[in-house]
N, C-alpha and C positions, 0 to 999 in steps of 0.2 A: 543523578543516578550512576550508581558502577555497573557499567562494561565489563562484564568477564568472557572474555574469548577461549578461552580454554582452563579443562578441568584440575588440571596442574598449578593454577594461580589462584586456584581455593588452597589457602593454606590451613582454613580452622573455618570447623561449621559455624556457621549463620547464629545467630540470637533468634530460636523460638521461628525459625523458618516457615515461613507460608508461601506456597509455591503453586502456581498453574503451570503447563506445560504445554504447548502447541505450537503449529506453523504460525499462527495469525496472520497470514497473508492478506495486506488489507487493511489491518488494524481495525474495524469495523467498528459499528455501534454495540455486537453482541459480545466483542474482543472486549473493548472497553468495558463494559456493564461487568465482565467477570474482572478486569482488573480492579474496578472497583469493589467487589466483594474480597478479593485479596486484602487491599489496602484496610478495608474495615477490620479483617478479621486480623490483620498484623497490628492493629489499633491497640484491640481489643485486649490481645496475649502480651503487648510490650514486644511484637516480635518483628522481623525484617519480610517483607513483602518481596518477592522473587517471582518474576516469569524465566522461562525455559523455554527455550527456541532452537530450530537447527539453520545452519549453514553447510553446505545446500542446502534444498528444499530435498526431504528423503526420498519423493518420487524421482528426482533427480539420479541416485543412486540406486533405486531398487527399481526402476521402471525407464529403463534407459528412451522408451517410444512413445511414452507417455509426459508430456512435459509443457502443461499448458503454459500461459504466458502470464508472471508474478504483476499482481498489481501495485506490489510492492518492494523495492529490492530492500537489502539489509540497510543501506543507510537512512531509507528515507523510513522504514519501521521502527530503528533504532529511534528515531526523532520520536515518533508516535508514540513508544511506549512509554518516552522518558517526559511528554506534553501529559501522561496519564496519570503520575505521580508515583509510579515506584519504583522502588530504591537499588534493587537491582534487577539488572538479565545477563542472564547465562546464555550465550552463545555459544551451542557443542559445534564443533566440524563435524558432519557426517559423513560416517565413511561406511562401505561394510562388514568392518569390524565391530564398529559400536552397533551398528544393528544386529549382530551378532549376539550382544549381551540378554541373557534371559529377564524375565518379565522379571525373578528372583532378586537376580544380583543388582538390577535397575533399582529396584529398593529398598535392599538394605546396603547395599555398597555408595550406591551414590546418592537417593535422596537423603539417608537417613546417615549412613557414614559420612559423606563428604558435606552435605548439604547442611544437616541437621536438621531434616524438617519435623516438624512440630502438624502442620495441618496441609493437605492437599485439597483445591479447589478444582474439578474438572468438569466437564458437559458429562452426559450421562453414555454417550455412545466412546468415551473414550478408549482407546487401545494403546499401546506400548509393550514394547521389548521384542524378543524375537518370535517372528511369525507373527505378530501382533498376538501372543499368546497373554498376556496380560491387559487385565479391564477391570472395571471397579468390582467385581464381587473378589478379583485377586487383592487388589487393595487392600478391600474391606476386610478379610484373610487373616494379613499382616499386623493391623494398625491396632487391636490391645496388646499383641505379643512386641510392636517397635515402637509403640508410644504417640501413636499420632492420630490426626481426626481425617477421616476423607468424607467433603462436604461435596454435593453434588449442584453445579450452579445454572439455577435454571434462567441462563442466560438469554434467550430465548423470550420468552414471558419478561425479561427486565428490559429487552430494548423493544416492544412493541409498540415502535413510533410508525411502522408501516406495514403492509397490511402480507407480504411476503415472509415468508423463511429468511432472515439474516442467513448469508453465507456468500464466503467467496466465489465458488462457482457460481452464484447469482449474477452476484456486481461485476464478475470479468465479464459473465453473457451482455449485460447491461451496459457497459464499454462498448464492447467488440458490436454492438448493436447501435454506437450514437446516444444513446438513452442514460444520458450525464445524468439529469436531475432525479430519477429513481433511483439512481447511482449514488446521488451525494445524499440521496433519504438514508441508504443504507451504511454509509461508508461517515455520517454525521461533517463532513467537508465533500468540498470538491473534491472530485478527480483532478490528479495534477500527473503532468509527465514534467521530466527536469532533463538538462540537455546542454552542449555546450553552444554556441553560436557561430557557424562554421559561413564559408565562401560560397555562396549559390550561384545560380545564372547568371545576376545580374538582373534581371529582367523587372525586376518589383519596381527600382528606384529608379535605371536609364530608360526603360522601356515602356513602363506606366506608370510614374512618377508617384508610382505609391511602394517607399523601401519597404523590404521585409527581412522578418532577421528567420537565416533558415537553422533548424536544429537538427546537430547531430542527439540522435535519442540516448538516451541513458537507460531508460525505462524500456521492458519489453511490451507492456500492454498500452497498445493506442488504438483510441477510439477510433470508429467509424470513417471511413472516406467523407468530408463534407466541410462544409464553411460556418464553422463557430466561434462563439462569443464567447471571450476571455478574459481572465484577468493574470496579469504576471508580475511576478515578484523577479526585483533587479536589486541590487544594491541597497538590499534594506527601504525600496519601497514598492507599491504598488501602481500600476497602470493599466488603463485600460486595452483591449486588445483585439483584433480578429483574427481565428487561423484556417490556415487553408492546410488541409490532412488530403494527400490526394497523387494523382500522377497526371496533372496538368494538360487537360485532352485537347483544349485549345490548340496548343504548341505540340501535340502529336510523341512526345520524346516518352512515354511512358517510364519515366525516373520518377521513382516515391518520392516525396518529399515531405516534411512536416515546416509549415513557416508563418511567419507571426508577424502581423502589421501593429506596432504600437502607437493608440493615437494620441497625440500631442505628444511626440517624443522625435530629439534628432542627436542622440548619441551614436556615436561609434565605436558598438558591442562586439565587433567580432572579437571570438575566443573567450568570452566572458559565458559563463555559467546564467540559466535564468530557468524558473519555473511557471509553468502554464496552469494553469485552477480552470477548467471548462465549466462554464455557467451552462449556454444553450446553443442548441444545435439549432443553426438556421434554416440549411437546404444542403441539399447533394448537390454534389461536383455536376457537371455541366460543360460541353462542346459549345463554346460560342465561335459564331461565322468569322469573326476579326477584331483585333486588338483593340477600336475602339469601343464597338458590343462590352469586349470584356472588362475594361478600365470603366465601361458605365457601370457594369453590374457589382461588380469591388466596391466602388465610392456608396453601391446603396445598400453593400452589404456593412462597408466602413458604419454608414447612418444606423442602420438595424442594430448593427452589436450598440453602440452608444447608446442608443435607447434603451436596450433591455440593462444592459450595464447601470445605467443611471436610477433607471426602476427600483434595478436590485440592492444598489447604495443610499437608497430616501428610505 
């Protein structure tokens, strides 16, 4: 897939451009289902398949107090869109000056000037340009007078694997709630946060001889306070996992933490990057009386995740 970060490094329109446009934060099963009606329709005409994203998120810039938390940042979307098969995304910076640009000059300057689009694929509530003054009957307006098709994709109806509204404000509620597996109904994978592997307490390996590797977050959006079942990607492989999301009430220190016991595993990852996949939520954090209480209840939460883990791989 080409990466275009900026509108300056289109040097010459697109072959027969077919282009969606949104946040997709998510990437979602409904995200997907419209890339793939992209892909089809780029088939179809001989022509290049294009999504259109922003960098920031535009709430970011026009909603300074308003700024929930991405379930997505750009690089791990980037990966999503390019595991989806097409061929380019346009990365715009958003600033508000391009929010500035009229619903007008949005399409015939850039999708049609710059871009060359040939056919636009978008949900039916979509909006763009300034004020959010342009939506599809502006589209529709344009498109015998600049040569192009606006298909409207009834994304919605194409991922009805569950029985909710696809949408990101769903799946972030559904995170921020523990509620992974309704999560990964919608999202077609796990939840994953990714993170680098930083210096903790000490307390996992010297203190209850169970190490953990604790994460600094990368991702904004983390699940629920609680002790779950994971799977983590290291070095091009997988293993199995428990993590503990929480601020450790046992030990009283009230410090967040996110950390990860890998079973059958005895590398030494600090500073090493790794990605978390949340299978299932086992139980909420928990005040034990004293350190051995707690070291019992770890070793039988270590057992739980392995069982559900092993379930999920037969």
């Amino acid at each position: 897939m080409k990466i275009i970060d900026r509108l300056e490094n289109i040097t010459q329109p697109f072959k027969n451009a077919v282009i969606t446009i949104g946040n997709f934060d998510g990437v979602h099963i409904g995200h997907q289902a419209l890339f793939h009606e992209v892909i089809e329709k780029a088939d179809a005409i001989d022509g290049t398949s294009i999504a259109m994203t922003f960098d920031p998120h535009p709430t970011r810039v026009l909603q300074k107090n308003n700024n929930p938390p991405l379930i997505t940042l750009q690089e791990q979307k980037t990966e999503l869109i390019e595991r989806s098969g097409m061929q380019v995304l346009i990365c715009i910076p958003f600033t508000k000056q391009f929010a500035s640009l009229s619903a007008e000059d949005f399409i015939k300057n850039l999708l049609i000037g710059k871009i060359g689009m040939k056919a636009i694929i978008v949900g039916g509530d979509y909006t763009f340009g300034k004020n959010r003054e342009g939506n599809l009957a502006v589209l529709k307006s344009f498109a015998a007078q600049l040569g192009y098709e606006v298909i409207v994709a009834d994304w919605i109806k194409a991922a009805q694997k569950v029985s909710d509204r696809i949408s990101s404000t769903k799946i972030r509620e559904l995170v921020m709630s523990g509620n992974v597996e309704p999560a990964r109904k919608m999202l077609g994978r796990h939840y994953q946060i990714r993170g680098r592997v930083v210096k903790g307490r000490d307390r996992g390996g010297k203190l209850l001889g169970i190490p953990t590797a604790n994460i600094h977050l990368q991702d904004e959006l983390c699940p629920k306070t609680g002790i779950y079942a994971v799977t983590v990607e290291y070095n091009n492989r997988i293993y199995k996992g428990v993590a503990n999301i929480g601020y450790s009430p046992t030990f009283d220190d009230n410090e967040f933490t996110v950390e990860v016991h890998l079973l059958d595993f005895a590398e030494n990852i600090y500073d090493e990057k790794i990605r978390v996949n949340f299978i299932e939520r086992i139980r909420d954090e928990k005040k034990f009386a004293d350190i051995s209480e707690l070291k019992e209840q770890i070793n039988q939460d270590i057992k739980t995740a392995d069982k559900i883990l092993t379930a999920y791989n037969s």
